[in-house]
DOBAFI-730129 format. One record per residue: x, y, z of N, C-alpha, C in turn; residue number from 1; residue in one letter. Coordinates in steps of 0.2 Angstrom, whole numbers. Example, Ala and Ser with C-alpha at 12.3 -4.5 7.8 and 13.67 -1.06 7.14 Angstrom:
<pts>
<pt><n_x>66</n_x><n_y>-28</n_y><n_z>39</n_z><ca_x>62</ca_x><ca_y>-22</ca_y><ca_z>39</ca_z><c_x>66</c_x><c_y>-16</c_y><c_z>39</c_z><nr>1</nr><rest>A</rest></pt>
<pt><n_x>64</n_x><n_y>-11</n_y><n_z>35</n_z><ca_x>68</ca_x><ca_y>-5</ca_y><ca_z>36</ca_z><c_x>64</c_x><c_y>0</c_y><c_z>39</c_z><nr>2</nr><rest>S</rest></pt>
</pts>
This chain:
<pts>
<pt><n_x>264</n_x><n_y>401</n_y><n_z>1049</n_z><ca_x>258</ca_x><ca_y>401</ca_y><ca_z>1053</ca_z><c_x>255</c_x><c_y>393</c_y><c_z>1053</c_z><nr>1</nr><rest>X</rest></pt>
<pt><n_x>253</n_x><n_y>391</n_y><n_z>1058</n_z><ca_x>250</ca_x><ca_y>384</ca_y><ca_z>1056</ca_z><c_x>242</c_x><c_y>384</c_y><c_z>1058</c_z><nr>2</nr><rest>X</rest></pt>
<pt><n_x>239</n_x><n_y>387</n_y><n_z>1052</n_z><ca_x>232</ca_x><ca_y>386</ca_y><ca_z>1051</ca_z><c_x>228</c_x><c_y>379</c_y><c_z>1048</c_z><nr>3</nr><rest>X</rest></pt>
<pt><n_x>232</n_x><n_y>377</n_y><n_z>1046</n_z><ca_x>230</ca_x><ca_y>369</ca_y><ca_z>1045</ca_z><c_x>228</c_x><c_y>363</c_y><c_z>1055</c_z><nr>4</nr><rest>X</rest></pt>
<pt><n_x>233</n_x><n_y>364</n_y><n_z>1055</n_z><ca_x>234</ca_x><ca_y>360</ca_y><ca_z>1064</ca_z><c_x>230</c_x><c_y>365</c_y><c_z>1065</c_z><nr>5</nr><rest>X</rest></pt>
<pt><n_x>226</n_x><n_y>371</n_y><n_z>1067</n_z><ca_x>223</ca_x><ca_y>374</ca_y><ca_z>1071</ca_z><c_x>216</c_x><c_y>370</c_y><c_z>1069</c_z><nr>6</nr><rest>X</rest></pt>
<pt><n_x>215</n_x><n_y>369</n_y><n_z>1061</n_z><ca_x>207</ca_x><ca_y>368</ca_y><ca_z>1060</ca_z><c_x>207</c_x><c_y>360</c_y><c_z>1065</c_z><nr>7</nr><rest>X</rest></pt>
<pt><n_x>213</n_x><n_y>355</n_y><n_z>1063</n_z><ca_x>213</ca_x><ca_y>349</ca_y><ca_z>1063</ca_z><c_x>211</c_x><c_y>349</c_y><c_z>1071</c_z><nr>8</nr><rest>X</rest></pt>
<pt><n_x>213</n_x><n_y>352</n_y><n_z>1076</n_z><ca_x>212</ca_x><ca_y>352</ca_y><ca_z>1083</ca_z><c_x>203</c_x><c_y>356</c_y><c_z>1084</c_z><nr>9</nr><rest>X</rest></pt>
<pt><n_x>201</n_x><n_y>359</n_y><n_z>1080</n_z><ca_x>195</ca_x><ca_y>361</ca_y><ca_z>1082</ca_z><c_x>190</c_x><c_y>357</c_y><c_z>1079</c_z><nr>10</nr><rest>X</rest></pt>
<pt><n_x>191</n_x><n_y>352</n_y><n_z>1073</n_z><ca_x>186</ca_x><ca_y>347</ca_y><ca_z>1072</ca_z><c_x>187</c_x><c_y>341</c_y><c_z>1077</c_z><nr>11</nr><rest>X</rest></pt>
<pt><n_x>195</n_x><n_y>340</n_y><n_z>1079</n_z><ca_x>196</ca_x><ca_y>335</ca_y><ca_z>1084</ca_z><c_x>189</c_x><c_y>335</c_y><c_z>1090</c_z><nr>12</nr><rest>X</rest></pt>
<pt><n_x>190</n_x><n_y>342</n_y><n_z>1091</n_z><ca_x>189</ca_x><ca_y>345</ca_y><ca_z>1098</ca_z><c_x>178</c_x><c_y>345</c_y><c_z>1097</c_z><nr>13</nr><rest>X</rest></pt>
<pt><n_x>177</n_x><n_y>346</n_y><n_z>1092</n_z><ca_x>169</ca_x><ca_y>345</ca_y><ca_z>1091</ca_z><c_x>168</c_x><c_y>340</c_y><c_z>1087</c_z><nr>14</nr><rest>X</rest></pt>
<pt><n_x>173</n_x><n_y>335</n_y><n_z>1088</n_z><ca_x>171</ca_x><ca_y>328</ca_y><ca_z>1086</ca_z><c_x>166</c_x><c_y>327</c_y><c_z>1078</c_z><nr>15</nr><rest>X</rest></pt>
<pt><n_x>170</n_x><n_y>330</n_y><n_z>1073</n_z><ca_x>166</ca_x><ca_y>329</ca_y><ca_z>1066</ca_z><c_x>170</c_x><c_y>326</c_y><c_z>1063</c_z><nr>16</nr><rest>X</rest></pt>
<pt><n_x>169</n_x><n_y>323</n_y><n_z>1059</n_z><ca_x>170</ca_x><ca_y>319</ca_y><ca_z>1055</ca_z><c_x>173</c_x><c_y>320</c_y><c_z>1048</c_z><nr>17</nr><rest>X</rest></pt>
<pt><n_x>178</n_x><n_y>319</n_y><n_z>1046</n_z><ca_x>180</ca_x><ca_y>321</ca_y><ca_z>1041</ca_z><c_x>176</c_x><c_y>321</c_y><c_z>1034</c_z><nr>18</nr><rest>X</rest></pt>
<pt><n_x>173</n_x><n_y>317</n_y><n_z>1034</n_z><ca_x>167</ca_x><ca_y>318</ca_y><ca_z>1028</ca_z><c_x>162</c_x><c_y>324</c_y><c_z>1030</c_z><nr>19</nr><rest>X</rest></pt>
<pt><n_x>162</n_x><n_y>325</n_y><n_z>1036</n_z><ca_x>157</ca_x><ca_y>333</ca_y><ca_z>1036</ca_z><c_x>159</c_x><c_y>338</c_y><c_z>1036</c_z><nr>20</nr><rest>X</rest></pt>
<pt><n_x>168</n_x><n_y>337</n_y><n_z>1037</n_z><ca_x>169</ca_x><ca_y>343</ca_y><ca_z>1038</ca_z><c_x>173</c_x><c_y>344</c_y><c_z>1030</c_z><nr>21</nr><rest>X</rest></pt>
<pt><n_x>173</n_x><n_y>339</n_y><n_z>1026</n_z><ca_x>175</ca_x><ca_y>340</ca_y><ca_z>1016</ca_z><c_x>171</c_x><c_y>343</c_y><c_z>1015</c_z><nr>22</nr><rest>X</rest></pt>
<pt><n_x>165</n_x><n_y>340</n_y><n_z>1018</n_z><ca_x>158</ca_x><ca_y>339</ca_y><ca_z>1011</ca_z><c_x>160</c_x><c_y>340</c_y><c_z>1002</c_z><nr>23</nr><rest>X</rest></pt>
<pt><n_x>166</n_x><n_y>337</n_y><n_z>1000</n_z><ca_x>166</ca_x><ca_y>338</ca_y><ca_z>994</ca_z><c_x>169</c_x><c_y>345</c_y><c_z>992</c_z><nr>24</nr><rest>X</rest></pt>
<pt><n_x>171</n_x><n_y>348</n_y><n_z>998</n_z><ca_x>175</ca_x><ca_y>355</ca_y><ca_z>995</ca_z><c_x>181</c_x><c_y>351</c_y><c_z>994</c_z><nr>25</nr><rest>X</rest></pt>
<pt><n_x>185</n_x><n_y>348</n_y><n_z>995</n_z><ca_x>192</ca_x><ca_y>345</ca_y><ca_z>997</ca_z><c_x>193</c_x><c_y>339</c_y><c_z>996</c_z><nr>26</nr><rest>X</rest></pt>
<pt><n_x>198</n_x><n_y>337</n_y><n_z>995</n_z><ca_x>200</ca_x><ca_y>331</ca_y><ca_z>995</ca_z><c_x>203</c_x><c_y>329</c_y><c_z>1002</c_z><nr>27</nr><rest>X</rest></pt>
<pt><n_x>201</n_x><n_y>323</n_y><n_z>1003</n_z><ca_x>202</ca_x><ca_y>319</ca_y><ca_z>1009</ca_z><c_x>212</c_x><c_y>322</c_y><c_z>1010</c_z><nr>28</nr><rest>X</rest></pt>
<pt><n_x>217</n_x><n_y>319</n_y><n_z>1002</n_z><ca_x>222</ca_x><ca_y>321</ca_y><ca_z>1004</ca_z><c_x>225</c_x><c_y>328</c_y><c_z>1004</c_z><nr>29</nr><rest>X</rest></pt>
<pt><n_x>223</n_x><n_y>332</n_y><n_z>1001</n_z><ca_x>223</ca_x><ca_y>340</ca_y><ca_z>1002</ca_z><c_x>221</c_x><c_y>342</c_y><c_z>1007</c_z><nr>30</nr><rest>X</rest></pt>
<pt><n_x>216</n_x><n_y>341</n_y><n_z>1012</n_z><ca_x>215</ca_x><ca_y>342</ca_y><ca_z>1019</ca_z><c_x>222</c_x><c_y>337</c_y><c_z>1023</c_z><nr>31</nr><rest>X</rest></pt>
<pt><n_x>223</n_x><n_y>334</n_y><n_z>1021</n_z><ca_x>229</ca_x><ca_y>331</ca_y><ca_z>1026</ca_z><c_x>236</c_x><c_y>335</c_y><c_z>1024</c_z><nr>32</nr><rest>X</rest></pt>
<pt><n_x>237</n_x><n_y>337</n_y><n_z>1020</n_z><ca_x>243</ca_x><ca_y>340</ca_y><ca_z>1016</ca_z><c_x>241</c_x><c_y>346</c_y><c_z>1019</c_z><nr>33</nr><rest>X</rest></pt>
<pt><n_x>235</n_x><n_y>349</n_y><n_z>1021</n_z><ca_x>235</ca_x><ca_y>358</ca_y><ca_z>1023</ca_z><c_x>236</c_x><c_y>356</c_y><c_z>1032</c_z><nr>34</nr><rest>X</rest></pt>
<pt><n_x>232</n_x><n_y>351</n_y><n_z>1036</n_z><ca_x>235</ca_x><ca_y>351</ca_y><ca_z>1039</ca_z><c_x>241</c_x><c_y>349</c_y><c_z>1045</c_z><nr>35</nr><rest>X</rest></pt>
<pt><n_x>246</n_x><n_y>345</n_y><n_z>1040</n_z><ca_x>253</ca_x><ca_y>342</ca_y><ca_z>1040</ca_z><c_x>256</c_x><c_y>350</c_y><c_z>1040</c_z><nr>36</nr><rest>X</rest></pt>
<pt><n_x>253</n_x><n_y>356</n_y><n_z>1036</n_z><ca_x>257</ca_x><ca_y>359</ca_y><ca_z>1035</ca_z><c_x>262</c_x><c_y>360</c_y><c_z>1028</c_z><nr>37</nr><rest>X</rest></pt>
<pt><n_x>263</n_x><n_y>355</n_y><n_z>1026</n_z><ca_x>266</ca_x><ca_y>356</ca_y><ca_z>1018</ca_z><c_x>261</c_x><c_y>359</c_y><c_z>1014</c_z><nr>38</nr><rest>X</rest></pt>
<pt><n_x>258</n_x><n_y>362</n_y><n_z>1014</n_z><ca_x>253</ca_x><ca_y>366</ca_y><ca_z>1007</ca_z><c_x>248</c_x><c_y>371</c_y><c_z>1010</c_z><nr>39</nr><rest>X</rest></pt>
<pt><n_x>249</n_x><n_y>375</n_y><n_z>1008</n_z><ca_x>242</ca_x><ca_y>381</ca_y><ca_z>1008</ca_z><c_x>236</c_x><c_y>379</c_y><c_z>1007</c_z><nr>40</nr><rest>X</rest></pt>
<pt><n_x>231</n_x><n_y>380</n_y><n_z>1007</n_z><ca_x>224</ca_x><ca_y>380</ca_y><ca_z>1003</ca_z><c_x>220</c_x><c_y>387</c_y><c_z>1003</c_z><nr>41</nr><rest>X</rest></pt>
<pt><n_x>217</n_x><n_y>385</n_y><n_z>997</n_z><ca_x>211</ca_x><ca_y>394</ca_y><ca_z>994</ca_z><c_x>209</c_x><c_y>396</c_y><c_z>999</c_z><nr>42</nr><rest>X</rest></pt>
<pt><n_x>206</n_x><n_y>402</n_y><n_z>999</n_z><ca_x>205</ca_x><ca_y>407</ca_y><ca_z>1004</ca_z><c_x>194</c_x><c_y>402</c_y><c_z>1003</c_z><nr>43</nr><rest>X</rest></pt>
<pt><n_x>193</n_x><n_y>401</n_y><n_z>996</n_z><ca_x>187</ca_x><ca_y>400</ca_y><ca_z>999</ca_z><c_x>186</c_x><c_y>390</c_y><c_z>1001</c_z><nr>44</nr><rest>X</rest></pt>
<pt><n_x>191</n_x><n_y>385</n_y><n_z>1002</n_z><ca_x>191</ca_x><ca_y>380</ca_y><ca_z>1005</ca_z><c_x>192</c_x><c_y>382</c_y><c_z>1012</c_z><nr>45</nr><rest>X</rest></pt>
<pt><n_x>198</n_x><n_y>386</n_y><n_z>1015</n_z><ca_x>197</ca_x><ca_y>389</ca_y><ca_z>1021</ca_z><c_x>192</c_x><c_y>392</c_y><c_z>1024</c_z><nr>46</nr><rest>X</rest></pt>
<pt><n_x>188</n_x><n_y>396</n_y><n_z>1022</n_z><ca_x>180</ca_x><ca_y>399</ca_y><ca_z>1022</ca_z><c_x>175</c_x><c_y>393</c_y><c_z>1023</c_z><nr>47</nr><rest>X</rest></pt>
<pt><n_x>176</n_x><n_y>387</n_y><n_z>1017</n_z><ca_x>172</ca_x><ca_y>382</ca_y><ca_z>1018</ca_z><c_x>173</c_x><c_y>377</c_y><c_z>1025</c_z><nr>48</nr><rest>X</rest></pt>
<pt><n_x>178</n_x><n_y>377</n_y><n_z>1025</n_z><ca_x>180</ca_x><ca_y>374</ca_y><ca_z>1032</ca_z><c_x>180</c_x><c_y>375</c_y><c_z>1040</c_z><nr>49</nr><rest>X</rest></pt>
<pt><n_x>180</n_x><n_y>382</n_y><n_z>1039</n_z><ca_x>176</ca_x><ca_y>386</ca_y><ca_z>1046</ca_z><c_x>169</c_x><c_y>386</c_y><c_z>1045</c_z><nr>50</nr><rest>X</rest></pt>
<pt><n_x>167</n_x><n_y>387</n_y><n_z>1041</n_z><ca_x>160</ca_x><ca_y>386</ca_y><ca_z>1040</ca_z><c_x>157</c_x><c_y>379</c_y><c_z>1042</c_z><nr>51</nr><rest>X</rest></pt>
<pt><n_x>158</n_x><n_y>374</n_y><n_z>1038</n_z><ca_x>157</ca_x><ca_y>367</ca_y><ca_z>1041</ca_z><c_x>160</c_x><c_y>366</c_y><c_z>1049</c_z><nr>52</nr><rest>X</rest></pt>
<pt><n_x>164</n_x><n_y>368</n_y><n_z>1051</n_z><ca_x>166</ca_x><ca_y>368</ca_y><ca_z>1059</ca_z><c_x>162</c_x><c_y>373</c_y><c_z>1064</c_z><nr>53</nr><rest>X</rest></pt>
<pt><n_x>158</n_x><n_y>377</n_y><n_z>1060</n_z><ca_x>153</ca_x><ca_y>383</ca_y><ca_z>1063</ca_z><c_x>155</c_x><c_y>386</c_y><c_z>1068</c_z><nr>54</nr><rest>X</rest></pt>
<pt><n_x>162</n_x><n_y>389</n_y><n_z>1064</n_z><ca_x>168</ca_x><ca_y>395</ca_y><ca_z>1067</ca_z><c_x>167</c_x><c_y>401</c_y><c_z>1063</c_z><nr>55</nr><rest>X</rest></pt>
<pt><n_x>168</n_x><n_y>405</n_y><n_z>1068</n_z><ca_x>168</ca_x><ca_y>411</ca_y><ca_z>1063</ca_z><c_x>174</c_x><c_y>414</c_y><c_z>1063</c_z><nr>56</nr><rest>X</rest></pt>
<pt><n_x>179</n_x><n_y>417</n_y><n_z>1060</n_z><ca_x>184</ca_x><ca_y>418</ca_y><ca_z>1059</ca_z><c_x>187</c_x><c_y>424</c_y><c_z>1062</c_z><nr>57</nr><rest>X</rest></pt>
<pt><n_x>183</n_x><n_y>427</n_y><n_z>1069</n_z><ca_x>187</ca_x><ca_y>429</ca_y><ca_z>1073</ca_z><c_x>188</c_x><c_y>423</c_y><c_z>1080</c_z><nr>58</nr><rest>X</rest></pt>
<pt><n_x>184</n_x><n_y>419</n_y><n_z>1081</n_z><ca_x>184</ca_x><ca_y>412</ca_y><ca_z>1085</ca_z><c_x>190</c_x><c_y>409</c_y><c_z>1082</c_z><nr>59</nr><rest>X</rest></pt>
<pt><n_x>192</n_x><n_y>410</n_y><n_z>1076</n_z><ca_x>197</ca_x><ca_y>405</ca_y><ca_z>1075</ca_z><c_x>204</c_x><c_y>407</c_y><c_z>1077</c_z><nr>60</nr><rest>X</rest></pt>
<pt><n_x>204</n_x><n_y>414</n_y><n_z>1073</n_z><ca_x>211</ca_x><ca_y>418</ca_y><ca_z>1076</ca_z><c_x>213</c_x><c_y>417</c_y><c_z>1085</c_z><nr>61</nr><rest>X</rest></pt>
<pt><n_x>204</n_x><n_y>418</n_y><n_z>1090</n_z><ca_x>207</ca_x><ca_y>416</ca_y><ca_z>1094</ca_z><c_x>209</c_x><c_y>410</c_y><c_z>1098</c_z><nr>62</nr><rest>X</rest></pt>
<pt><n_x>207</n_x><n_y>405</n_y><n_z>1095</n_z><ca_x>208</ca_x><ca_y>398</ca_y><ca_z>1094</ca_z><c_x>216</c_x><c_y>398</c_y><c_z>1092</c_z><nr>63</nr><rest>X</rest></pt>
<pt><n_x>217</n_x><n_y>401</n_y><n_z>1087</n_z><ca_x>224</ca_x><ca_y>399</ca_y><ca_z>1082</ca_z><c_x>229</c_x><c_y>403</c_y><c_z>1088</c_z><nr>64</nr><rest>X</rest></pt>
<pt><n_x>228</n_x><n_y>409</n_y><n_z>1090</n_z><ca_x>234</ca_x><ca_y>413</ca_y><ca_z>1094</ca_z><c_x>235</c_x><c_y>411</c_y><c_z>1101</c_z><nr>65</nr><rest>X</rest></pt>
<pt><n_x>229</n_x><n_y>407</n_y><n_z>1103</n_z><ca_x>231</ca_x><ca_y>404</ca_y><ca_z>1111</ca_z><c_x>229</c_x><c_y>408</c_y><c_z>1116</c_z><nr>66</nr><rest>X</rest></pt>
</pts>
């Protein structure tokens, strides 16, 4: 599944900022490793990051399925 490039295109897409959308849950390169795709992240970093993107995680699935 590529749920990393999904969030990386919806921040694109609402023009935030990577410092807004960490705020300190993540590491600058952990976010870039989850969404390159090479690593998973915690179900509550995931949480945190729909949250800061202010998606709700049925918004995302249809976002993520197309």
């Amino acid at each position: 599944m590529k749920y990393g490039p999904t969030i990386l295109d919806i921040r694109k897409a609402k023009k935030i900022s990577l410092k807004n959308l960490l705020q300190d849950q993540m590491t600058p390169s952990s976010y870039s490793r989850f969404v390159d795709k090479k690593t998973e992240t915690s179900v509550n970093n995931f949480v945190a990051l729909l949250e800061n993107l202010n998606v709700t995680f049925d918004e995302y699935l249809y976002i993520n399925n197309g």
